[in-house]
N, C-alpha and C positions, 0 to 999 in steps of 0.2 A: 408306937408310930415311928416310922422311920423320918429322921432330922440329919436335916442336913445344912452346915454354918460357911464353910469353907470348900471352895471348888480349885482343883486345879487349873493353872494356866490353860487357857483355848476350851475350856468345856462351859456346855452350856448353865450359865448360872441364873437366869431368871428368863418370865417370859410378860409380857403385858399384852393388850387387848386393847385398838381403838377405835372407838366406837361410834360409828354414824348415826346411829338412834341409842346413847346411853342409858335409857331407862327400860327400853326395849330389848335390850341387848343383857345388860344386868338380868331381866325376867328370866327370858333363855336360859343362860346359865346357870341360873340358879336353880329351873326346873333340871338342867338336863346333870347338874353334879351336884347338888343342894347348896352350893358358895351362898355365902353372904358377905355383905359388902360393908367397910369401913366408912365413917364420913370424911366427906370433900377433902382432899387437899388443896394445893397450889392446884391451879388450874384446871380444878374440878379433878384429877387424877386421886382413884382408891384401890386401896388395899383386897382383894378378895382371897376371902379367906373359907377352909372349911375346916370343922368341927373346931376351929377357933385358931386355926393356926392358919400361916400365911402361905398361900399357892401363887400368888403371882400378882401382878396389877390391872388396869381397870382404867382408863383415859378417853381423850374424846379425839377425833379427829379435827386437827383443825379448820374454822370453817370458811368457808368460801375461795377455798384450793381446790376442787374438784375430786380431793380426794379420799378413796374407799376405806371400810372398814379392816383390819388386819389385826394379824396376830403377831410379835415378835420377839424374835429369839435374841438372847444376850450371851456374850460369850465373857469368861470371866479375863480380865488385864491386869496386870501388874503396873504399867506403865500407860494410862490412857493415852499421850502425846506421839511414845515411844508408837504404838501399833498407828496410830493414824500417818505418821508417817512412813511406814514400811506397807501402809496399805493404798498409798497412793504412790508410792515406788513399785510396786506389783503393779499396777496397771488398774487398782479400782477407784475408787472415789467416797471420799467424803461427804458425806450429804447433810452434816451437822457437827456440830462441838470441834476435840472435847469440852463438854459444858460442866457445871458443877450441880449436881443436884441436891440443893442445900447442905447441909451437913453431913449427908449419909455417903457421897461419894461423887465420882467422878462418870458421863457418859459419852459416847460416842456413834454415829448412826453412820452406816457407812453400804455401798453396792460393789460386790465383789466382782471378779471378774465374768464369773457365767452371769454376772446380774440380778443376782437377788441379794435384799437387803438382810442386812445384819447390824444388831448394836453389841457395842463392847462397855463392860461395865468396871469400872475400878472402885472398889468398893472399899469406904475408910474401916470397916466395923463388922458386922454379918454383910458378908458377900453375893450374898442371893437366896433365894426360895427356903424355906424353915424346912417344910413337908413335903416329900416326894415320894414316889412309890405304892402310894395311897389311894381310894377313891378320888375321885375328882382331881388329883394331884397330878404333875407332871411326873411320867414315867420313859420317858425318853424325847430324843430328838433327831432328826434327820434332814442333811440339806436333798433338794431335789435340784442335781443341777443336768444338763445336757452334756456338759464333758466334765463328769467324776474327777477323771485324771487330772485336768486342770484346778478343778477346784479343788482335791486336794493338795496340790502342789500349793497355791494359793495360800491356804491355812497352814502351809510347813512353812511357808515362807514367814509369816508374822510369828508363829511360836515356836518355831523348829522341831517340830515334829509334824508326823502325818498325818496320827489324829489323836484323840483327846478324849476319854469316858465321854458316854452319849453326843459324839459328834461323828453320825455316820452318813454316808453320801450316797443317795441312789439316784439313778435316772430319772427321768422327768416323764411321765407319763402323757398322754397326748390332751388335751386340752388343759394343762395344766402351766404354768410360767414357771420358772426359776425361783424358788424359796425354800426358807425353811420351814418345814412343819413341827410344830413343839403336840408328843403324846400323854393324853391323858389317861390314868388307870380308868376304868368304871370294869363291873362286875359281870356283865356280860354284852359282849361287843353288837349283835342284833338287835337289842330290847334301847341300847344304845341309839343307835339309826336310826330305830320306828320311833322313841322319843325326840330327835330331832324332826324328823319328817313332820311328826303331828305338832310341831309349834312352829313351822315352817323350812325350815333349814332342809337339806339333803343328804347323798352319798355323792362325793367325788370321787372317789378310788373303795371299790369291796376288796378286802383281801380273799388270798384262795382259801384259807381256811376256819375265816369266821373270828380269828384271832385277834387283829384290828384293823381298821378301816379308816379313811381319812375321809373328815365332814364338811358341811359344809354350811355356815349359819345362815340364815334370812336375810342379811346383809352382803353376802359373798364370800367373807371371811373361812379361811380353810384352817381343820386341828385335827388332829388325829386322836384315836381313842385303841387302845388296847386293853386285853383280859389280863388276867394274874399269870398265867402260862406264858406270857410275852415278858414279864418283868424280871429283873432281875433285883439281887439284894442293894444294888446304888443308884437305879436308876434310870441306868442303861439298859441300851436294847441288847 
């Protein structure tokens, strides 16, 4: 199984899920990658993991803020302070931290300039995700911004460069907003769909060649799924 401990600067090093129905939501995924899930931690936030190893996290939305279900992508820091302030020197904003996440490291939530949200993660020890590249695993990442150009400028601007393993930038498709989408391996990207479909969730974006597809869960929450022909040996697309 491909493991992965240490991420370079500005690449995407973990991803979490929060959730407006968390037992609900847990079901889903677990039907649609087999994940199972850790017990509670601090504020109810778990571990989900497959075949025993860690793919990402697991949270609630907090509640009575109006706000939705989502998925989000972590970019790895060196200096959590250092990027929050070089990203509100850029023109975005801070929308949290940096906070401490008990002993395991440092985070940061923040909206870039095309406006979608992004966390940066400074990690004291394993810096993010164990397994990648995997079933159920993250296998790449993608921002969807309206102006690329800008938003890569953007992200050269906090790490100094243009991009970063599995940080790539495409256009924003039309009923879509400003995010990122974090992709999942599964085995074939159709059988994928029809098992979202049939526990309720959708298709937001088909691709043209059946390769992968960005979904859409029961709660509105959007992720992307690709096959083994879309991966590569680290991760990236």
């Amino acid at each position: 199984m491909p493991r992965r401990e240490t991420y370079a600067q500005g690449s995407p090093c973990w991803v979490d899920y929060m959730a407006a129905d968390p037992e609900g939501a847990r079901e889903f995924y677990a039907t649609l990658f087999g994940w199972t899930f850790g017990e509670p931690e601090e504020y109810g936030y778990r571990l989900a993991r497959q075949a025993g190893e860690v793919v990402g996290g697991f949270g609630q939305v907090p509640p009575g803020r109006g706000l939705t279900a989502t998925w989000n992508t972590y970019l790895a820091a060196k200096d959590a302070d250092a990027v929050a302030g070089r990203v509100k020197a850029l023109g975005g904003a801070v929308v949290l931290g940096p906070l401490a996440a008990g002993e395991n490291g440092r985070f940061l939530f923040a909206i870039d300039t095309t406006g979608a949200a992004v966390g940066f993660w400074q990690g004291h020890w394993a810096e993010g995700i164990v397994l990648v590249d995997e079933h159920g695993a993250t296998c790449g990442h993608e921002l969807r911004a309206a102006d690329p150009g800008g938003a890569r400028a953007f992200y050269a601007g906090i790490f100094g460069e243009e991009t970063a393993p599995g940080r790539e930038v495409r256009g924003v498709p039309e009923g879509m907003s400003p995010q990122w989408v974090s992709y999942f391996f599964v085995d074939d990207v159709p059988s994928a769909a029809l098992a979202a479909r049939r526990a309720g969730g959708g298709v937001a974006e088909a691709g043209d060649d059946g390769r992968e597809a960005v979904l859409r869960d029961p709660w509105g929450a959007l992720f992307g799924v690709r096959d083994g022909r879309s991966r590569s040996g680290d991760g990236t697309r």
